[in-house]
N, C-alpha and C positions, 0 to 999 in steps of 0.2 A: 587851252585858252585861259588866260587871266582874269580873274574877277573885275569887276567895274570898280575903276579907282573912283576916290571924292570928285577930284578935280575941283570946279569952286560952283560946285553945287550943295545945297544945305540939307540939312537934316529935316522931316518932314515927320509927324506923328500921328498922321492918318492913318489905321490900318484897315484894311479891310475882314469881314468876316471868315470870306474866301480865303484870306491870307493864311500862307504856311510859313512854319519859323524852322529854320533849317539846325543842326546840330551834329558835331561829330563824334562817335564813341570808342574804345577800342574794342577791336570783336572776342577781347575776350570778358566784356560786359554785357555780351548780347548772346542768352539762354534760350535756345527752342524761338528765339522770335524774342524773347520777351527782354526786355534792357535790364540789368541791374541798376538795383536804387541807387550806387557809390556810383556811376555815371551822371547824376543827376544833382551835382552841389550847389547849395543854395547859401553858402559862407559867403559869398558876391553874386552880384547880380548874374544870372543866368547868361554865356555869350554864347549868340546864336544871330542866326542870319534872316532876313526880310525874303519871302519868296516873291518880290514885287519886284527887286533889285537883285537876286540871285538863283543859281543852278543847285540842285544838292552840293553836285562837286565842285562846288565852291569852298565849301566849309573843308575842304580837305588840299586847298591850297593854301602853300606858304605866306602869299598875302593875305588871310582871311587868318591866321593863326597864328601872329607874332614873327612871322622868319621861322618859323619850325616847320620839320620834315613833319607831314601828318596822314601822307597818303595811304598808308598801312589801315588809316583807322575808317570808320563805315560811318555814311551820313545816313543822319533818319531825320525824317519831317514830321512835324505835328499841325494841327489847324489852332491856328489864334481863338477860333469860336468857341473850342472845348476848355478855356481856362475862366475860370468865374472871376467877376472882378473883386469880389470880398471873398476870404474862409476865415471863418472863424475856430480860434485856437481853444485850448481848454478853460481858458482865463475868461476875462472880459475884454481881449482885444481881439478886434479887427485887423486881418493882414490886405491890403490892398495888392491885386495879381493885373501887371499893367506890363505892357512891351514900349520899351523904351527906343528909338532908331538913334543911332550913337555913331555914326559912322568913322573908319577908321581911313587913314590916306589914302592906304592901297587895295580898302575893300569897303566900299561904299552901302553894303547892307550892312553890314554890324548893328546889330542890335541885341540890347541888354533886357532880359525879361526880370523883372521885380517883383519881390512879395515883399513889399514893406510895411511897415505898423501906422495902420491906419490914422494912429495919432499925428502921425509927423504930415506935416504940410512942405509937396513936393511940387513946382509947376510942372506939370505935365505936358504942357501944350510945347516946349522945347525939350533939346539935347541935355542931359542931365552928367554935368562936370565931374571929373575924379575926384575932384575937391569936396564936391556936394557930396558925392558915394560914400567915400569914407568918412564924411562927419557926419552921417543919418544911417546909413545902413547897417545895419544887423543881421546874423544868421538867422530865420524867423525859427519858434519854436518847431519840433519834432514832427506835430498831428498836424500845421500846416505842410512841413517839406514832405511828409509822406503823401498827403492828397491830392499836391501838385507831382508828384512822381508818378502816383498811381493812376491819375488823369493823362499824362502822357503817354505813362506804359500803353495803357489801354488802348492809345488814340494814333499812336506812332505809326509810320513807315520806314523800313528801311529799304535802302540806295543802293543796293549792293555795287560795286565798284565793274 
């Protein structure tokens, strides 16, 4: 079964606490249960999917993944509750940790999870453009991507196929 296309329904930024954010990994990133951190890059925004709008196996169809074959790879879920919405890096900045709903044509949950620098002024309350992305987003420093990994790892399920 295919995931829920757009269709000319809009993008929505309500998440709930319940809400799971879906993700695909290859299993050979997945040790004893546990993910590897090189699963989990944070050079762009995080793509993963809305449990409000999707199935695990979703994220392991070719609409939900660019046209690429992905069924090989393992879906895990995490809970939107367990991500804090500030970490603080070793400096003096704030990284802001927010899920973005970004939907794609042929797969209506797409959504982008963000650790952005707290400085930069982002509206949140809409869909956040590729334009916008790549002129404000940044890889966040190291001791945030690890705590956002390690939060996950911790927090995850996997979907076995």
């Amino acid at each position: 079964m295919a995931p829920n296309p757009q269709g000319d329904r809009e993008a929505y930024q309500i998440f709930g606490a319940e809400e799971l954010l879906y993700r695909r990994v290859m299993p050979s990133q997945v040790h004893d249960g546990q993910i590897d951190p090189v699963a989990l890059s944070f050079r762009r925004p995080l793509s993963t999917l809305r449990s409000r709008e999707a199935r695990p196996e979703d994220v392991l169809h070719p609409d939900c993944a660019d046209g690429k074959s992905v069924a090989r790879q393992i879906a895990i879920s995490f809970p939107i509750s367990i991500l804090p919405s500030v970490i603080h890096d070793d400096g003096s900045n704030d990284f802001a940790v927010f899920p973005n709903h970004k939907p794609l044509l042929k797969c209506f949950a797409h959504t982008n999870l963000w650790c952005l620098d707290s400085s930069i002024a982002v509206d949140r309350s809409c869909e956040i453009s590729d334009a916008v992305e790549q002129e404000i987003y940044r890889e966040p420093p190291k001791k945030v991507r690890n705590t956002l990994r390690s939060l996950i790892s911790e927090h995850h399920l996997l979907h076995e196929n």
